[in-house]
C-alpha positions in Angstrom: -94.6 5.0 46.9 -92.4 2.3 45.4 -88.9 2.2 44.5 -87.0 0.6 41.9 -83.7 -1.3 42.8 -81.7 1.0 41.3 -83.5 4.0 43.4 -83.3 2.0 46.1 -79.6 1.4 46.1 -78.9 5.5 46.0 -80.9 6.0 49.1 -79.3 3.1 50.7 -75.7 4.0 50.0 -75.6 7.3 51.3 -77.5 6.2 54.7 -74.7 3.6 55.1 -71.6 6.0 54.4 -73.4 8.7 56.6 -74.1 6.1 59.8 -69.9 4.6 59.4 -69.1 8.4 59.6 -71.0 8.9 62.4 -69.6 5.8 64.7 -66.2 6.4 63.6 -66.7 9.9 64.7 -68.3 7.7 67.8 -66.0 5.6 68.7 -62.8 6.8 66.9 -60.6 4.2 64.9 -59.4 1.1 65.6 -56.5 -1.2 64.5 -55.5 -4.5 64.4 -52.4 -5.4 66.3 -50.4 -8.8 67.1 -50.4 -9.6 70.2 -47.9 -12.7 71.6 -48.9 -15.9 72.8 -51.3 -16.5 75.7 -48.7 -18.9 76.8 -45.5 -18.1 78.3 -42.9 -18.6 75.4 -40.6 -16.1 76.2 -37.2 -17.5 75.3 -38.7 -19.8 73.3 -37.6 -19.1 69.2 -36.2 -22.7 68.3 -38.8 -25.9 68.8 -38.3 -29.2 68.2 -41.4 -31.3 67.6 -40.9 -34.9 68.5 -43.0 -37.6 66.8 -45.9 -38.8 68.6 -46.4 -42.2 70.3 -49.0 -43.8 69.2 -51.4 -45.5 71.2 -54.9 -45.6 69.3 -56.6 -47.9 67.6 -55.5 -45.8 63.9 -52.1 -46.0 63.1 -51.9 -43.0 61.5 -53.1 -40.9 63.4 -50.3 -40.0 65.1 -48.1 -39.3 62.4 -50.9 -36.5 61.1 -51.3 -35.0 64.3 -47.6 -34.5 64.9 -47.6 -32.9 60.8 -50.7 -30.6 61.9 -48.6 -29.6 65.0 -45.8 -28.9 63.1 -47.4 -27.2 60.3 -49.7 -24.8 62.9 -46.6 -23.6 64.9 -44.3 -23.2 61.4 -47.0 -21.0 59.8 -47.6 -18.5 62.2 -44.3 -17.4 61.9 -43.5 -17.6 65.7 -40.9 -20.0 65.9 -37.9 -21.5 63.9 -39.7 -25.9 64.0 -36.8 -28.4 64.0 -39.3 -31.2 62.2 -39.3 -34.7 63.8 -36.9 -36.2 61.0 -33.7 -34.4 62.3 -35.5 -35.3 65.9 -35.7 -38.6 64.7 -31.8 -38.6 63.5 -30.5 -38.2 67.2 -32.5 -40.8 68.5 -31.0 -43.0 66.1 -27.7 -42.3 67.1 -28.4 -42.5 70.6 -30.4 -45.7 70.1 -33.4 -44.0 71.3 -36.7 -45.6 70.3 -38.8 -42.7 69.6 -42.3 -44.6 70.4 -41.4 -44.5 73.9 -40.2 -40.6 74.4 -43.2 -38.8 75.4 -40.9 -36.2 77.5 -39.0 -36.5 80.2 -35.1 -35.9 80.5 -34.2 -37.8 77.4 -36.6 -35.4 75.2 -34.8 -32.2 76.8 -31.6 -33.5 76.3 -32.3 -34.4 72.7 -33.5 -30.9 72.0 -30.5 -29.6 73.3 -28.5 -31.1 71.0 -30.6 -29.6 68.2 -30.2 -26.4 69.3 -33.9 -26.2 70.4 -35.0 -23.6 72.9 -38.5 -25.7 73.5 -39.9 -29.3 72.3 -43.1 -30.8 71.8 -44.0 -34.2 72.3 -47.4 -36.0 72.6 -49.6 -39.1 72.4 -52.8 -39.7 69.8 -54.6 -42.1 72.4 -57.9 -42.4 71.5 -59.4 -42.6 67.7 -63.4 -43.5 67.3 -65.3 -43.6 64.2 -69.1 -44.5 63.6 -71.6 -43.8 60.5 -75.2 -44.0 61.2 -78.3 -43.1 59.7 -80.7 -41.0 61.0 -84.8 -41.2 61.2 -86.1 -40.7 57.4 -88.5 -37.9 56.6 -90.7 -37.0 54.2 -89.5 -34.3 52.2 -92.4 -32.1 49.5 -91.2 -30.4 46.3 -93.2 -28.3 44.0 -96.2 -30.5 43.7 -98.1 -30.6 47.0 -99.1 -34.5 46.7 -96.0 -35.4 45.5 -94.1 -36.9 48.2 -90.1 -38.3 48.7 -88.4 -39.1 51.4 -84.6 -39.0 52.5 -82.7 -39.7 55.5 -79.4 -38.2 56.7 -76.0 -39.9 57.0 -74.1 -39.3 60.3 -70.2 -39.9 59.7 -68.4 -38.8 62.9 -64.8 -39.2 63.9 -63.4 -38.3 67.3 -59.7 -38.5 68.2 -57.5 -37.8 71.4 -54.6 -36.6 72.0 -51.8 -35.4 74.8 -49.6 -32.5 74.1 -47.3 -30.6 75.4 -44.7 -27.9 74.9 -41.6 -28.0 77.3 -38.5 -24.7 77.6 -35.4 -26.6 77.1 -33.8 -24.4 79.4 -35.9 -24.4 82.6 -37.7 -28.1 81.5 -40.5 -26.6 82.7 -44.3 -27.4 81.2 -45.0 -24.2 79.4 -48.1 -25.3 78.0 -50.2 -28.8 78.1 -53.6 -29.9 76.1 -55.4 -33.7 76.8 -58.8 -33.4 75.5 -60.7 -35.4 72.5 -62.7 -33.3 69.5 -65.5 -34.5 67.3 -66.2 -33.8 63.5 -69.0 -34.9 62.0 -70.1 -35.0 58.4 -73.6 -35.1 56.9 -75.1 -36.5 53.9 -78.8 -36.3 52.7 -79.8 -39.2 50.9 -82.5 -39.8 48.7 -84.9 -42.4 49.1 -86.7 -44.7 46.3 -90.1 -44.3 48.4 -92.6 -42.3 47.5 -95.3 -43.5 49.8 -97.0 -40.8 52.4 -96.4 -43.9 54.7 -93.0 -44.0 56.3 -90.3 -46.1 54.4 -89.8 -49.5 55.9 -86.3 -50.8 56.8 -85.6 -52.0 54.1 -86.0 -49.3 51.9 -83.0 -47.2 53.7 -79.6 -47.3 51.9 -76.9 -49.2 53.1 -74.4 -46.9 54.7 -71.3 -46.2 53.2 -67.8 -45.2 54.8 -66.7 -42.3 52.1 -66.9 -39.5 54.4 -64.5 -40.9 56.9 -61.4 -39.4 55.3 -63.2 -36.0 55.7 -64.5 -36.1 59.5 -61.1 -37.7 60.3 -59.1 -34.9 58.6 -61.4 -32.4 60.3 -61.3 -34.0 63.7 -57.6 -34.2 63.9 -57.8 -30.4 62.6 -59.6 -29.5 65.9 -57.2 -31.0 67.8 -54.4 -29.5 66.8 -56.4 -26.3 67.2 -56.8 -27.0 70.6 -53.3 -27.6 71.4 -52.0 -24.8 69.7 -54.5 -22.2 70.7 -52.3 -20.4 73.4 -49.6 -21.1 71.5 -50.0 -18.9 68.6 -49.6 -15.1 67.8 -52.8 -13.3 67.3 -54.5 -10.2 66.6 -56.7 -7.5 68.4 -58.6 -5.2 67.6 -57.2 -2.0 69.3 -59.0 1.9 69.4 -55.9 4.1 67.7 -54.9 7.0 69.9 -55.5 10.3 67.7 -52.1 11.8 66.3 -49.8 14.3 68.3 -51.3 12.3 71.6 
């Protein structure tokens, strides 16, 4: 026997509603609740992010990695982020040059005077970009003896960095992250060969370099992730105990 779509979907819908009944009814409800950060940040409301130093071959790179920092702790609502221009400020005054403060008693002392319960200062030390193509293959659309081929376009950025977040009060290390991430983006490209014989050298496109802004925005995305992981509020999923228990 055959079903329409529409016949279909009224059997379907019922099953669905009946089986959710039956695991709730299995398993009981569940919630979602925020948990604190991994890392210990108790005492910790006020942070000052310091700019990074950079020591890569990009020289912005530590300028963006210092605004993803920033931006990751501000929005999860955690903390109150002094941002590095009123950091900045004091090292002006106290003839600081703020390439060279990648912690230490200096940094504490700075974010004291800001009023910061924790700082975070860091280095982007490593930046690596590379765009390559890949081995062409044949590629068959409606017509079986027609034949075209492409070839994929590898654009992968990596960048490094050192992080950490310090408590102003104890100057102890609350959290660290040195580590490098990857993004890569790929293009398929079309060929102008429509031999069944592979595509000789010269056939392949030259490579261009207009995926780099994407892959490097991505890589310095994972970074940040990576630093901020622990450092972040978060949310569980939690069974609800039933009322009047």
């Amino acid at each position: 026997m055959f079903t329409t779509g529409r016949t279909a979907k009224r059997v379907v819908l019922p099953a669905l509603l009946a089986l959710a009944v039956a695991l709730t009814g299995c398993t009981g409800d569940y919630e979602q609740v925020l948990r604190p950060p991994r890392a210990d940040v108790a005492g910790i409301s006020v942070v000052a992010v310091f700019p990074f130093a950079s020591w890569s071959s990009d020289p912005g790179l530590a300028r963006a990695l210092t605004e993803g920092v920033l931006r990751s702790l501000r929005d999860s609502g955690w903390y109150e982020i002094i941002p590095p221009e009123q950091v900045e400020s004091v090292m002006a005054r106290w003839r600081v040059d703020s390439r060279q403060v990648t912690g230490g008693d200096i940094a504490r002392e700075i974010a004291a005077e800001l009023g910061a319960d924790g700082f975070v200062v860091g280095i982007a030390d490593y930046y690596f970009e590379d765009v390559s193509l890949d081995v062409p293959y044949p590629y068959r659309s409606g017509q079986p003896e027609s034949v075209s081929w492409r070839v994929d376009q590898r654009t992968s950025v990596t960048v490094g960095m050192q992080a950490q977040l310090v408590n102003v009060h104890t100057g102890l290390v609350v959290h660290r992250w040195s580590g490098q991430r990857t993004a890569e983006v790929i293009e398929v490209r079309q060929l102008l060969w429509w031999s069944a014989e592979p595509p000789p050298r010269s056939a392949l496109p030259p490579t261009h370099r207009r995926d780099i802004p994407k892959a490097r925005e991505q890589a310095i995305q994972k970074a940040v992730d990576a630093f901020t992981a622990d450092l972040l509020p978060r949310y569980e999923w939690v069974r609800s105990e039933p009322d009047g228990q």
